[in-house]
C-alpha positions in Angstrom: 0.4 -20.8 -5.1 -1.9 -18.5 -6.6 -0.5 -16.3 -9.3 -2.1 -13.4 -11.1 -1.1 -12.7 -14.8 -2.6 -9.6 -16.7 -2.8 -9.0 -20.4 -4.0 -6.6 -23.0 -6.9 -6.8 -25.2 -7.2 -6.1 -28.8 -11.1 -5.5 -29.2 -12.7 -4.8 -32.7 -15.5 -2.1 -32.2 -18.6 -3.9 -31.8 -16.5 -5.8 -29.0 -15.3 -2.3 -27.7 -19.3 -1.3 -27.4 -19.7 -4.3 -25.4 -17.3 -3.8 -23.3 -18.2 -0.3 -22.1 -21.9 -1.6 -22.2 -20.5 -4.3 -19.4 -18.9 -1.8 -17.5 -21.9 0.5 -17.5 -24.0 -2.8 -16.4 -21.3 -3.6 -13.2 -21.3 0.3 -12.0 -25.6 0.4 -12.7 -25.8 -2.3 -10.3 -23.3 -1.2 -7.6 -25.1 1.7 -7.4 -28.3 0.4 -7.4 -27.1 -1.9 -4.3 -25.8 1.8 -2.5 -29.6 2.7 -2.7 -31.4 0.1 -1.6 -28.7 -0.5 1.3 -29.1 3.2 2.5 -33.2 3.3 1.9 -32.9 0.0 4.1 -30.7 1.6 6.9 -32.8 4.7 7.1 -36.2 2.5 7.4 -34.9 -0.3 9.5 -31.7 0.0 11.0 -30.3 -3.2 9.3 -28.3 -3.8 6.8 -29.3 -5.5 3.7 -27.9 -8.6 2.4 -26.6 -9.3 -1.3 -29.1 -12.2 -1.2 -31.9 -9.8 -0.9 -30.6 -7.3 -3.5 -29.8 -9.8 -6.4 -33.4 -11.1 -5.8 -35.2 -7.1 -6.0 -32.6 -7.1 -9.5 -34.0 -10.6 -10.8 -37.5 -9.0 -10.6 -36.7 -5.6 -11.9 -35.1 -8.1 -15.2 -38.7 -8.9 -16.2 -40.1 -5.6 -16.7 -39.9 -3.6 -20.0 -38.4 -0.8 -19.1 -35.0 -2.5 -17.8 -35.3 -5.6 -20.0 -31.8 -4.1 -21.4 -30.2 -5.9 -18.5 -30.5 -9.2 -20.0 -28.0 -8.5 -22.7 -25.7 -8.8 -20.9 -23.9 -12.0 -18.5 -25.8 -12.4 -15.0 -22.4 -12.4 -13.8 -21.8 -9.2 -14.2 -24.6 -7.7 -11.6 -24.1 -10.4 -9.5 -20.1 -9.8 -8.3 -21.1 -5.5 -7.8 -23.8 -6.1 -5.5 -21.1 -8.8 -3.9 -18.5 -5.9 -4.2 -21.1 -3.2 -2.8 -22.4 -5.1 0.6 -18.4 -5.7 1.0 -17.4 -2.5 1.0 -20.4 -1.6 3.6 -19.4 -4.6 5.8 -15.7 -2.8 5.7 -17.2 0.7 6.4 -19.1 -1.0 9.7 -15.8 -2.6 10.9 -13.9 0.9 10.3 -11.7 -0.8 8.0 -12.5 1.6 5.0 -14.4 5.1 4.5 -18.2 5.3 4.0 -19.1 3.3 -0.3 -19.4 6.0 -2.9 -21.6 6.2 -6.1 -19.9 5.3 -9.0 -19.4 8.1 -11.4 -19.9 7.4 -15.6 -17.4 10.3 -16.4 -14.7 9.7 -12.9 -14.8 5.8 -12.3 -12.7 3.2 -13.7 -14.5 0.7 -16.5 -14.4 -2.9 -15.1 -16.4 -5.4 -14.4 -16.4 -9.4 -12.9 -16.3 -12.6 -15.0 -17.4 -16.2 -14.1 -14.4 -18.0 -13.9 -16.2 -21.4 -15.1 -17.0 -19.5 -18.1 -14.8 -17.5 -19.6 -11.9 -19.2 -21.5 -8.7 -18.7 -22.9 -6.7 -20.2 -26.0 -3.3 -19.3 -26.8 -4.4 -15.9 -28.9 -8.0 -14.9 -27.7 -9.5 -14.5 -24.5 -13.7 -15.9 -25.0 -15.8 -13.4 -23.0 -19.6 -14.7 -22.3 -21.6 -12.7 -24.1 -19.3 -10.4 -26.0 -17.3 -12.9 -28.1 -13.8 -14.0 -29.0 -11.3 -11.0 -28.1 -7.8 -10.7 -29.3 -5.1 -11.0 -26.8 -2.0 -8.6 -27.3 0.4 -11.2 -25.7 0.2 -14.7 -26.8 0.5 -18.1 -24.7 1.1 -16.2 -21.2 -2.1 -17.1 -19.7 -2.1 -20.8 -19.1 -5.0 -23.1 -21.0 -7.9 -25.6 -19.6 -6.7 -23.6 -15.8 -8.9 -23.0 -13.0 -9.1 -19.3 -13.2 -9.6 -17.2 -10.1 -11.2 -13.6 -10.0 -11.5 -12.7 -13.5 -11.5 -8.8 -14.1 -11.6 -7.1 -17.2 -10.8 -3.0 -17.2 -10.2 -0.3 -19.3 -7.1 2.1 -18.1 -8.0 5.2 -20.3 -6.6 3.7 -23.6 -6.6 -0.1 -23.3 -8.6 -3.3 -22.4 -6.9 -5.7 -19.9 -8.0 -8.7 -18.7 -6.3 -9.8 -15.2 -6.9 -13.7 -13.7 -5.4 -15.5 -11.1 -4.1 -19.0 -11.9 -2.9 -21.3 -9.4 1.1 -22.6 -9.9 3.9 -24.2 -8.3 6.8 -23.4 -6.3 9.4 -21.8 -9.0 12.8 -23.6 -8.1 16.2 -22.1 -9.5 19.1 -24.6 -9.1 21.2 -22.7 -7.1 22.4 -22.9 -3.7 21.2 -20.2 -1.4 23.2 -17.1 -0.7 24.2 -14.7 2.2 20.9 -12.5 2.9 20.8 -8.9 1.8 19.8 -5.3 2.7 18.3 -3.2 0.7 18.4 0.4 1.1 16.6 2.7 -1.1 17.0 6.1 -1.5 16.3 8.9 -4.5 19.5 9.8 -6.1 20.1 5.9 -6.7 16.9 3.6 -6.7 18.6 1.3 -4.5 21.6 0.1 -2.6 22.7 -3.4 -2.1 24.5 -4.7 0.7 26.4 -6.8 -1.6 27.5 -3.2 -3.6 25.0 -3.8 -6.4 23.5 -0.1 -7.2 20.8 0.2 -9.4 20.0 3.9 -10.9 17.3 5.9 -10.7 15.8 5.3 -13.8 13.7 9.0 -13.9 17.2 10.4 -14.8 17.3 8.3 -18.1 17.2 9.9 -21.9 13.8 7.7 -22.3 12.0 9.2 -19.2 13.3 12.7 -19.7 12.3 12.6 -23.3 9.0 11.5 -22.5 8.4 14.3 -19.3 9.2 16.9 -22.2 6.6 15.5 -24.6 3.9 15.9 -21.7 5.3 19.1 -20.8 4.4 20.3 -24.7 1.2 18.6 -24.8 0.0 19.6 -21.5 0.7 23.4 -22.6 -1.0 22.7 -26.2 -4.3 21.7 -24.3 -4.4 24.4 -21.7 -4.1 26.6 -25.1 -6.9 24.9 -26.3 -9.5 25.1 -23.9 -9.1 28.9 -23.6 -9.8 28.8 -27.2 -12.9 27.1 -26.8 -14.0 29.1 -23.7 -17.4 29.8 -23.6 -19.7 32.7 -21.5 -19.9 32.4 -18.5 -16.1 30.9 -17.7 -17.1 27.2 -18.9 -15.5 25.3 -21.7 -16.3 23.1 -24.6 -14.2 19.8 -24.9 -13.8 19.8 -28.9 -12.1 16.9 -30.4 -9.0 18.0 -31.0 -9.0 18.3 -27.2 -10.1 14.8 -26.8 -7.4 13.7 -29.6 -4.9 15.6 -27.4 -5.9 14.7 -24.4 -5.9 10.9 -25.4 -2.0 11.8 -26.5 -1.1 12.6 -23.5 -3.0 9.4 -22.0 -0.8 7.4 -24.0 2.6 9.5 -22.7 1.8 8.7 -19.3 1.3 5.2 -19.8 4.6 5.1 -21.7 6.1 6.6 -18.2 4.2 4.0 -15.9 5.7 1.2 -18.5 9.2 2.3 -18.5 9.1 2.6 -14.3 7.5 -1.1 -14.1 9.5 -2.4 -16.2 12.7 -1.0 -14.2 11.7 -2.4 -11.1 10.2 -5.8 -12.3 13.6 -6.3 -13.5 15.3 -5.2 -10.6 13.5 -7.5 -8.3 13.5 -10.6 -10.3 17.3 -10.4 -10.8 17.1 -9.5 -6.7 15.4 -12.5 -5.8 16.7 -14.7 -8.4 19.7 -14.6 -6.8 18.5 -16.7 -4.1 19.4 -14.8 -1.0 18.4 -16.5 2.4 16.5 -13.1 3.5 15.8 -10.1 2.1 15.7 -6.9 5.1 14.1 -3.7 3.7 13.0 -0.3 5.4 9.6 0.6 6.7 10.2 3.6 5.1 7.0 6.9 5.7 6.4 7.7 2.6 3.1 9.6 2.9 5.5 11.6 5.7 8.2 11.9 3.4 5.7 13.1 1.2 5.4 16.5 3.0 8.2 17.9 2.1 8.1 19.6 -0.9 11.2 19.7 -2.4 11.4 16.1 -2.5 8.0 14.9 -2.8 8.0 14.3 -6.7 11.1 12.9 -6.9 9.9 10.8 -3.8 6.7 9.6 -5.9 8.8 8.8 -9.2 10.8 6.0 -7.5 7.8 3.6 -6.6 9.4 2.7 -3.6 5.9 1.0 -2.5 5.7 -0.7 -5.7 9.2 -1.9 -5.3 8.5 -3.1 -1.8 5.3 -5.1 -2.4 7.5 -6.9 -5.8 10.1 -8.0 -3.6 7.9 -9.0 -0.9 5.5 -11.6 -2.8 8.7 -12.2 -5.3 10.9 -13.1 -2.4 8.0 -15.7 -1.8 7.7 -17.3 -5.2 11.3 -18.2 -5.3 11.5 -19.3 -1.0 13.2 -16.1 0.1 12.4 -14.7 3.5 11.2 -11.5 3.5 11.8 -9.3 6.6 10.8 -5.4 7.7 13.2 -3.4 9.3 11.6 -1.1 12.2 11.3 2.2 11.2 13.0 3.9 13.9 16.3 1.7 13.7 19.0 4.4 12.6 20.3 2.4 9.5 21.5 5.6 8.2 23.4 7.0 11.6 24.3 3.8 13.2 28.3 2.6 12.2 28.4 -0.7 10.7 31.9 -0.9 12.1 31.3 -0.3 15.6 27.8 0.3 16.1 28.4 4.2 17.0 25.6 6.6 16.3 26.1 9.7 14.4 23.6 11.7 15.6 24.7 14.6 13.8 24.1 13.1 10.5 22.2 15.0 7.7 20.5 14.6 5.1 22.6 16.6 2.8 25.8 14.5 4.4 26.5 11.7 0.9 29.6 10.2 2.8 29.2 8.6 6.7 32.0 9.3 8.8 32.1 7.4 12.4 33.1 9.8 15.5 34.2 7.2 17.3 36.5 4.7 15.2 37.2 7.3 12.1 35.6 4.6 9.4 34.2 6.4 6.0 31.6 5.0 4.1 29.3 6.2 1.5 25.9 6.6 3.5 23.3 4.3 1.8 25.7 1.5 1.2 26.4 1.4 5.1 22.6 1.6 5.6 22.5 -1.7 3.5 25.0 -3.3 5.9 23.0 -2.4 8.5 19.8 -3.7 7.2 21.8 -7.2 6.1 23.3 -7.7 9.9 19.6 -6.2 10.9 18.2 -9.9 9.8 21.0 -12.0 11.2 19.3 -10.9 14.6 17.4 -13.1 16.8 14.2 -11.5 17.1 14.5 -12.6 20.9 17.4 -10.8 21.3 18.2 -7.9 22.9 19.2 -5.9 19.9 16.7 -7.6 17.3 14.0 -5.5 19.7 13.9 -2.5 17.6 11.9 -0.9 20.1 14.5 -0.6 22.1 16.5 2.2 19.5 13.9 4.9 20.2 14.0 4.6 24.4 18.2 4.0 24.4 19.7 7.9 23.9 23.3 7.4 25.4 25.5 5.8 22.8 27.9 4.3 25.2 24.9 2.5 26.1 24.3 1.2 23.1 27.6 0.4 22.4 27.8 -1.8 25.9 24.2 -3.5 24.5 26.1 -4.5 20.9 28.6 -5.9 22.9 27.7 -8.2 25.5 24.6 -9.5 22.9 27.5 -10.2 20.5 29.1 -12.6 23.0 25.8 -14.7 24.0 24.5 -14.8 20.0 28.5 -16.6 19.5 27.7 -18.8 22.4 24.1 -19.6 22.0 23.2 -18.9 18.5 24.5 -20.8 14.9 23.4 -18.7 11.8 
């Protein structure tokens, strides 16, 4: 099972120039390999291979004028003209929008390492040709591996260098438990058919301490650049607008940590628990998203980031991990009797069934209904989600719950 463990660098400054320097190499080359693959297209009407690129690079190497290339590891140029004819072979296949240049200013500082050469020990990371680096955690990343896709980046404020290294099955000794629902929703993070809740961490004293800060900072830079406003309406970055500016960098990544480190402990202890299967909303976000009232609280939950961790979680630890259907009314449907509350609104905290008079708060039914969603056959009649967006009578659905009830107790052993 491959793994992929990401740590931060602790560079001196001659290592921080060569850092930047391989950066600037990896986006030089991956827009070098843009330019010949369009002057190619234009001419021929084929497309260029990587073969034929790196070869037109190894020849530019031996003149004067770009000797400066050999400073720096051959691996470097080598995985962005790889990453540059992949993004075109997407692009053909309509898989991905048409490859952009690479801006110095708007781009994000990375680039590839051999994973034959670089190495790790328990406190420095050895980077061909810029040296032993300092690593900020110690003994994470395992030594002598077989490491997979080495990147190095720079967020803004920090190195990090991010490998994949290939593990075992992680085993708990612990029996396996009844499967669970999860609902999520934006007052609480998420709801628990077992009748866990976990909070929604943006309403803590750490997060609302650090949206102030920003809030202050954010103000004392707008202030700033009118200061420095020059004729004409443009503006001169001074640096005590960088120093700012770099302050609030460091606020926002104080943010991101606190969220990450919510819901990676959220869905560790989730999954850690063993559950046989783990049933989750395809929830629309980027429709969700639309509405304005509630598209920033919407954002600050992660609930994509929570997904994908309990998704590829639930597989390190032999949990299955299922989808719910995005039109199954987990929300309207009775967990009781299976009665639809069509009427149901968003503003409406407590559920109340029509038909048999049950009250229940709304997202902890819409966990039950997610839990008993994965007990269904996928054969079956009612595990067809399909099926909820064509069905509109409710005494229909009601008759459908029933009689599929009887043949799962006859023909079916969970």
């Amino acid at each position: 099972m491959l793994r992929a463990i990401k740590v931060q660098l602790k560079p001196n400054n001659k290592q921080n120039s060569k850092l930047f320097g391989c950066a600037g190499i990896s986006r030089w080359a991956y827009n070098f390999s843009i330019t010949k693959i369009e002057e190619h297209y234009k001419a021929t009407g084929k497309f260029l291979t990587d073969n034929e690129i790196r070869k037109q690079i190894t020849q530019i190497k031996k003149t004067p004028a770009f000797s400066w290339i050999n400073k720096y590891s051959n691996n470097i140029p080598k995985q962005s003209v790889k990453d540059a004819c992949e993004a075109y072979r997407k692009f053909f296949k309509k898989r991905a929008e048409h490859p952009k240049f690479k801006s110095k200013r708007r781009s994000k500082p990375a680039f590839f390492q051999d994973g034959m050469k670089i190495k790790f020990t328990e406190k420095h990371c050895q980077i061909e040709k810029v040296g032993k680096v300092k690593m900020r955690e110690f003994g994470r990343i395992p030594i002598g591996e077989k490491y997979s896709n080495p990147r190095i980046t720079f967020d803004g404020l920090d190195w990090w260098v991010a490998v994949g290294v290939e593990v075992g099955e992680l085993t708990i000794n612990k029996e396996p438990t009844q499967g669970i629902g999860i609902d999520l929703g934006i007052k609480n993070l998420a709801i628990i058919s077992t009748g866990d809740v976990f909070k929604n961490i943006n309403k803590s004293k750490a997060i609302r301490k650090a949206k102030k800060k920003l809030k202050r900072l954010q103000r004392q830079t707008s202030r700033q650049y009118e200061k420095s406003k020059l004729k004409g309406g443009r503006y001169k970055k001074t640096k005590n607008i960088i120093k700012t500016e770099n302050r609030i960098r460091k606020v926002y990544a104080r943010l991101s940590g606190v969220r990450n480190n919510n819901l990676h402990q959220i869905t560790t202890f989730l999954v850690k628990t063993k559950p046989e299967y783990i049933v989750m909303e395809d929830l629309n976000v980027k429709g969700m998203m639309k509405n304005k009232h509630l598209s920033e609280a919407i954002a600050e939950q992660c609930w994509g980031e929570f997904r994908r961790q309990v998704e590829y979680k639930s597989g390190w630890y032999g949990s299955n991990f299922k989808l719910a259907d995005r039109f199954y009314p987990s929300s309207k449907a009775c967990n009781h009797c299976g009665a639809i509350n069509r009427e149901l609104k968003l503003s409406d905290r407590m559920f109340v069934c029509q038909e048999c008079g049950v009250v229940k708060d709304r997202d902890f039914n819409a966990s039950l209904n997610l839990r008993d969603y994965g007990k269904q056959n996928t054969d079956s009649i009612v595990g067809n989600l399909s099926l909820w967006s064509v069905i509109s009578n409710e005494s229909t659905i009601r008759a459908v719950r029933k009689s599929d009830t009887v043949k799962q107790e006859k023909n079916i052993n969970f």
